[in-house]
C-alpha positions in Angstrom: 111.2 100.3 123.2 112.6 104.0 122.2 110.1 107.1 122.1 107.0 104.3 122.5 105.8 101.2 123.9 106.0 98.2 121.3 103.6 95.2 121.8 102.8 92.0 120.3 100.5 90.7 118.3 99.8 87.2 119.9 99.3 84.4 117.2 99.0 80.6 119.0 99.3 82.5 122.3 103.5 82.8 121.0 105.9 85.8 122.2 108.0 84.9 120.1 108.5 86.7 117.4 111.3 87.1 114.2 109.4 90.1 112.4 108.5 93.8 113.4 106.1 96.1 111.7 107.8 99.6 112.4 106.5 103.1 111.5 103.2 105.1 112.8 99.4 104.6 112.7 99.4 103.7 109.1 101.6 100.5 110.0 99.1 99.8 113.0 96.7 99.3 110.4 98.0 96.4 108.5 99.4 94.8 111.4 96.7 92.3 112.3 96.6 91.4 109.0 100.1 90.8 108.6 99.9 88.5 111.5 97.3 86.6 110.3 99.0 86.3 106.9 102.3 85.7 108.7 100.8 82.5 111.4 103.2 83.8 113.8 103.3 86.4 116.7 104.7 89.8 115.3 106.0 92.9 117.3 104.8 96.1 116.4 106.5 99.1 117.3 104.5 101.9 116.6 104.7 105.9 116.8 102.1 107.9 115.6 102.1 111.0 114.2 105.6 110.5 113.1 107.4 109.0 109.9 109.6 106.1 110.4 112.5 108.8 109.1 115.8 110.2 111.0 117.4 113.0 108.7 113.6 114.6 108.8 110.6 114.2 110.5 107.2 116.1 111.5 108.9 117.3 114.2 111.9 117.2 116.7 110.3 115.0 118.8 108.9 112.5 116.6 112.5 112.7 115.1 114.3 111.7 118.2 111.7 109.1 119.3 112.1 107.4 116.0 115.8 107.4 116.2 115.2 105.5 119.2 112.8 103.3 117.9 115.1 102.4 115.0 118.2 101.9 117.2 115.9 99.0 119.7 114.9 97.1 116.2 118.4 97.2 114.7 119.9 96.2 118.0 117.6 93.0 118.5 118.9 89.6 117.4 115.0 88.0 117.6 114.2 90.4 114.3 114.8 88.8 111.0 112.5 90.9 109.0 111.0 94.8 109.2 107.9 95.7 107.6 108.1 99.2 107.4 103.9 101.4 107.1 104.2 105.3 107.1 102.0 108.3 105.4 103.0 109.6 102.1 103.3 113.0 100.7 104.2 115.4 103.3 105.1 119.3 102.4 107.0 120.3 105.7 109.4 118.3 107.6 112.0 119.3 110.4 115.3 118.5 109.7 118.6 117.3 111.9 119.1 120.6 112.4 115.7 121.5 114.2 114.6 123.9 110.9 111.1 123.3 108.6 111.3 123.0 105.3 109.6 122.2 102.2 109.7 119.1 101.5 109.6 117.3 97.8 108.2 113.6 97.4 112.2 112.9 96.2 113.5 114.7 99.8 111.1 112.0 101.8 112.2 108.7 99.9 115.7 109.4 100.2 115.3 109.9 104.1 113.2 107.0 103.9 115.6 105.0 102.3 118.1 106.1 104.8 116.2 104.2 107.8 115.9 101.0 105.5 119.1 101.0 104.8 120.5 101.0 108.7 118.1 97.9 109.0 119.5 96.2 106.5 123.5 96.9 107.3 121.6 95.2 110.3 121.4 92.2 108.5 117.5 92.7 108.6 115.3 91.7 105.6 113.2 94.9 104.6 109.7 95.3 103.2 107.9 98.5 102.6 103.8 99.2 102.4 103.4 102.1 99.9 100.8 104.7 99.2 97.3 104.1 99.0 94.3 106.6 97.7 92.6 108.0 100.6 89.4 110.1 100.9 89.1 113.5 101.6 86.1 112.9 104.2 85.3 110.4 107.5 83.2 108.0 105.2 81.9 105.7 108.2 80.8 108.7 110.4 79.2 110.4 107.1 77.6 106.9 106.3 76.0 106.3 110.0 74.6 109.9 110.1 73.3 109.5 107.2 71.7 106.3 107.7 70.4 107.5 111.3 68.6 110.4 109.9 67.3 108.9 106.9 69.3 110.3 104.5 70.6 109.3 100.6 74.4 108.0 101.1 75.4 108.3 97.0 76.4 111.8 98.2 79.2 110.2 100.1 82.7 109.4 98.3 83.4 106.2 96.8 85.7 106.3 94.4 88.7 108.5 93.0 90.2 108.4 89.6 93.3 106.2 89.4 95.0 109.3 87.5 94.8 111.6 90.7 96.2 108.5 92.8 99.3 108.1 90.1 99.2 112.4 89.6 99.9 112.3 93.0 101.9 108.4 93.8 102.9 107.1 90.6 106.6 108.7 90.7 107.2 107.0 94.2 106.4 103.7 93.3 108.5 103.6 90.5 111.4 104.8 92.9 110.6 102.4 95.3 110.0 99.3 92.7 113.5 99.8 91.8 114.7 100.1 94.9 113.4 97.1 96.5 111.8 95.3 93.7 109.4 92.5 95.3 109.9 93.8 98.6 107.9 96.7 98.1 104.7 96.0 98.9 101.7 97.2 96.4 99.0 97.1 98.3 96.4 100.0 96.4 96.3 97.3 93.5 94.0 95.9 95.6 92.0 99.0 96.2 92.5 100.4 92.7 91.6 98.8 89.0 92.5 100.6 86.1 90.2 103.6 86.4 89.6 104.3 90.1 90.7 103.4 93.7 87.6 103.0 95.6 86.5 103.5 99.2 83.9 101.6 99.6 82.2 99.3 97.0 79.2 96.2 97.4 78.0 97.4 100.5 81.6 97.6 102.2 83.5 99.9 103.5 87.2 100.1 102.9 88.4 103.1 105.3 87.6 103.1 109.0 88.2 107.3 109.0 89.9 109.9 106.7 92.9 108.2 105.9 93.5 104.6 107.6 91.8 101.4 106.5 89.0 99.5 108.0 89.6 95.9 108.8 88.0 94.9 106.1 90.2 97.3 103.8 92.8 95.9 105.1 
């Protein structure tokens, strides 16, 4: 399908499928869970390193790929609904015309809100996963060299301040609340109370590297 290969996600041994999770790795992640959740077989049409965005994109190819990409889902009849994962605050971005730019938080929603709105003038129903808190290290390979050499883990990240994540987030999920209203999907209230988003807590780990989420953070 377009720049990438898209593939199920079997539930009762089903292909078929009314609901697609588009965008890159950062999609991927929730996927299975969104299956599970859903009790039906979803497609997943992934393509990573990339943002699901046309007017702008990490590159020129990841730009035409997802043109692509966006053009299959639009274009099938089976795909009722589009849950839409991508990373969140990106400085440089290629634009239509092939040139990199800077890039403001406001210059990324709007091209974001560009590819939701050709799925829904597709008659598509829309949902959007927004930002989470992410750590600034690979917690599980810190925690298992630690642990294999004998080593105190309390070094290791656990926790940020909630007023870094909304320093950084809180402007875009306003936006995007008001944009799509329960259709946006929240899903660092989960990770976050009202002072910090953590990364691991009770013995379990929330991030499976850097920046995507374990299963169990999921």
């Amino acid at each position: 399908m377009g720049g990438a290969k898209a593939c199920y996600i079997k539930v009762n041994n089903n292909n078929n499928y009314d609901l697609a999770v588009l965008g890159n790795s950062h999609s991927l992640m929730y996927a299975p869970v969104i299956a599970e959740s859903y009790r039906k077989s979803i497609l997943v049409v992934p393509l990573n390193g990339c943002t699901p965005t046309i007017s702008m994109n990490l590159n020129t190819l990841c730009r035409k790929q997802f043109e692509q990409n966006l053009q299959a889902v639009k274009n099938d009849p089976k795909i009722k609904a589009v849950v839409i994962g991508t990373t969140w605050g990106h400085r440089k971005m290629i634009d239509s015309t092939e040139v990199e730019k800077d890039i403001s938080h406001a210059d990324f929603n709007e091209s974001l809100l560009q590819t939701i709105s050709a799925l829904r003038q597709s008659n598509k129903e829309v949902y959007l996963i927004g930002p989470i808190a992410t750590p600034n290290t690979n917690i599980p390979a810190e925690l298992s060299t630690s642990l294999r050499f004998g080593k105190n883990i309390d070094h290791i990240e656990q926790k940020q301040s909630h007023k870094i994540f909304a320093k950084d987030f809180q402007k875009d999920i306003d936006f995007w609340k008001l944009k799509m209203g329960d259709h946006f999907i929240t899903t660092y209230e989960d990770l976050c109370d009202n002072d910090f988003c953590y990364f691991r807590r009770n013995g379990e780990t929330y991030f499976a590297d850097e920046g995507h989420l374990s299963q169990t953070g999921a």
